[in-house]
N, C-alpha and C positions, 0 to 999 in steps of 0.2 A: 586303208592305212592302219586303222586301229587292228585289224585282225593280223596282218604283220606282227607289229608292234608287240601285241602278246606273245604271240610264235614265236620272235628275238627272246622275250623275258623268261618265255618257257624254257626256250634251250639253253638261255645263260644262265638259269638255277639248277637247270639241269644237271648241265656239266657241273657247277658249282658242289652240287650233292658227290657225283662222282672224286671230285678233287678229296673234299673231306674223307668219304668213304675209304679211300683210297690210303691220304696220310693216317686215320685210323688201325686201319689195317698194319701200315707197316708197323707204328708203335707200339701196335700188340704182339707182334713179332720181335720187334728189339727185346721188349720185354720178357719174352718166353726164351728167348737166347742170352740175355742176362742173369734173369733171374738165378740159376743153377749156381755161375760163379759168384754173384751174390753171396748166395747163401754159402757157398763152400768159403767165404770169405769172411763172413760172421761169427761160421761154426768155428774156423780154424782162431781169430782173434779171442774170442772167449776160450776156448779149450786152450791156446796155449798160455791168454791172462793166468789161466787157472794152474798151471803147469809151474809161471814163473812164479806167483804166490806160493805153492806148497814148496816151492823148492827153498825159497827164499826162509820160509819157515820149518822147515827139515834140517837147516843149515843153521839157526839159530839154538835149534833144540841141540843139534850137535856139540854143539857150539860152548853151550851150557855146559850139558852134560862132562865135555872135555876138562873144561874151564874147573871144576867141583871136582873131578878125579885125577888133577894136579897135585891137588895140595891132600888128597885122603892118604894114608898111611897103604904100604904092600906088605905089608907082614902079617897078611892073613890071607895073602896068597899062595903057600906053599903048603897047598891042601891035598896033595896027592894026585887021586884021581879026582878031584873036586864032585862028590856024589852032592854037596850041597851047594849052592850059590855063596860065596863070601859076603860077608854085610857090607865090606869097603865096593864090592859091586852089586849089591844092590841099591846101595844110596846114591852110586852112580843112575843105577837103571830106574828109579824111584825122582830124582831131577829129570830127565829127560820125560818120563810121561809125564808130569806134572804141568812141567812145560808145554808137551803137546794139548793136553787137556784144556789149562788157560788159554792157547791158541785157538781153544773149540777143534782140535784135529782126533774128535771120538769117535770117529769112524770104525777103526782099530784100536783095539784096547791091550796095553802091554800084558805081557804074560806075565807071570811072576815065578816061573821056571825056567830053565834055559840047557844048552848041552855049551858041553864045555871043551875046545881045543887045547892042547899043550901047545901046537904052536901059538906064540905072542901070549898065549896065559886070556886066551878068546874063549866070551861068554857070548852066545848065540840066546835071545829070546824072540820068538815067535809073536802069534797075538790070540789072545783070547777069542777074539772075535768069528762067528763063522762069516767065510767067505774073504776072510785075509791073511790067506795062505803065503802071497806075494810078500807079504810083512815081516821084517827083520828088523834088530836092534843088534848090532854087534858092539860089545864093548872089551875092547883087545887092551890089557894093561899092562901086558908085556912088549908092546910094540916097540920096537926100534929103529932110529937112525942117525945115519950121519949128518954130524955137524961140517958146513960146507966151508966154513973158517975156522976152525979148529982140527977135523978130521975126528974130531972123539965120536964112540957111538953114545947116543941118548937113548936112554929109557923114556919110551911116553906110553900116553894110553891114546889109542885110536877109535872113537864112537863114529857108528857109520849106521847111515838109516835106507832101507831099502822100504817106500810108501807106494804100493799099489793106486794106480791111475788109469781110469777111463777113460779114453777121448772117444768124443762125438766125430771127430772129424775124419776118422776113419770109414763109420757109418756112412758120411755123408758121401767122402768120395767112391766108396764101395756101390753105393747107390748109384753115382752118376757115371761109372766106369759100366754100369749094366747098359743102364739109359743110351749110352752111346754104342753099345753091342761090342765092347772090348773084354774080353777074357785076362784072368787073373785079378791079385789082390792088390787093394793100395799099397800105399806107404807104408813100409811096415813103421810104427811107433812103437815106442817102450812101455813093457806094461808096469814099469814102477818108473817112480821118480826118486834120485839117490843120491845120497847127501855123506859129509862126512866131515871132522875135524881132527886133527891131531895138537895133543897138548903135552910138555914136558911132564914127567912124575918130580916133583920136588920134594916128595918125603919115602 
């Protein structure tokens, strides 16, 4: 009876090994079948956190910017070929990185040259910086339009910021588009992040 007895205990621990062994396994499994989306799930919430922050703050710098080259004087606009920058836009372009700077957005560092369009009386600057080539600062002071209750045109200036942007989560799904043996590229995303404000000229 006792040698039974044990045989029963043997096999009912036995099996009991197997059960664990078993639900182990599969959890490692769920696990390795998760994990990927996981992570594509963390990378894309941080990369796009990061996305709506600079955007959010590209759009204030604009914002600014606009806001200060309302009220500056255009009568030192009518510089020909403009071979020099106007001081009425560089006081514009001079608030706006000041702004970014205070934002800590030093990544890119404004130029302090720029090429200059006759259309809209558009000042293009670049950025010091190597490796932000994507980097623009457009400050258009000739910009114009219609007023949608009046029909008059307005004169305003339009600041527009084109901010070079990194995502991870390109990386990521690039990585798991291999993993799973599927040919071609993710998602494509934009390699800058782009902002912009329009403000009347009142002088």
């Amino acid at each position: 009876m006792r040698v039974s007895g044990i045989r029963q205990a043997m096999r009912a621990a036995a099996k009991g090994l197997e059960l664990l062994k078993g639900s182990g396994g599969s959890q490692l499994l769920e696990v390795a079948l998760m994990l990927p989306i996981l992570l594509a799930l963390a990378t894309g919430a941080a990369d796009f956190g990061g996305a709506y922050k600079l955007q959010h703050d590209l759009n204030n710098a604009c914002r600014e910017g606009a806001r200060f080259a309302s009220s500056e004087s255009t009568a030192d606009l009518d510089c020909g070929s403009c071979n020099t920058v106007p001081q009425s836009v560089m006081a514009v372009r001079d608030v706006v990185a000041n702004y970014l700077t205070n934002d800590s957005l030093t990544a890119c560092a404004v130029s302090t040259s720029a090429t200059y369009s006759s259309t809209n009386q558009a000042w293009t600057f670049g950025s010091s910086t190597s490796g932000c080539t994507e980097f623009s600062l457009v400050i258009a002071r000739g910009y114009s339009f219609v007023n949608g209750s009046t029909g008059t045109n307005v004169m305003a200036t339009n600041v527009t910021l084109a901010w070079p942007y990194t995502w991870t989560y390109g990386k990521v799904a690039g990585f798991l588009n291999q993993n799973k043996g599927k040919k071609g590229n993710p998602p494509p995303l934009p390699a800058t992040i782009n902002s912009g404000a329009i403000m009347e000229n009142l002088s």
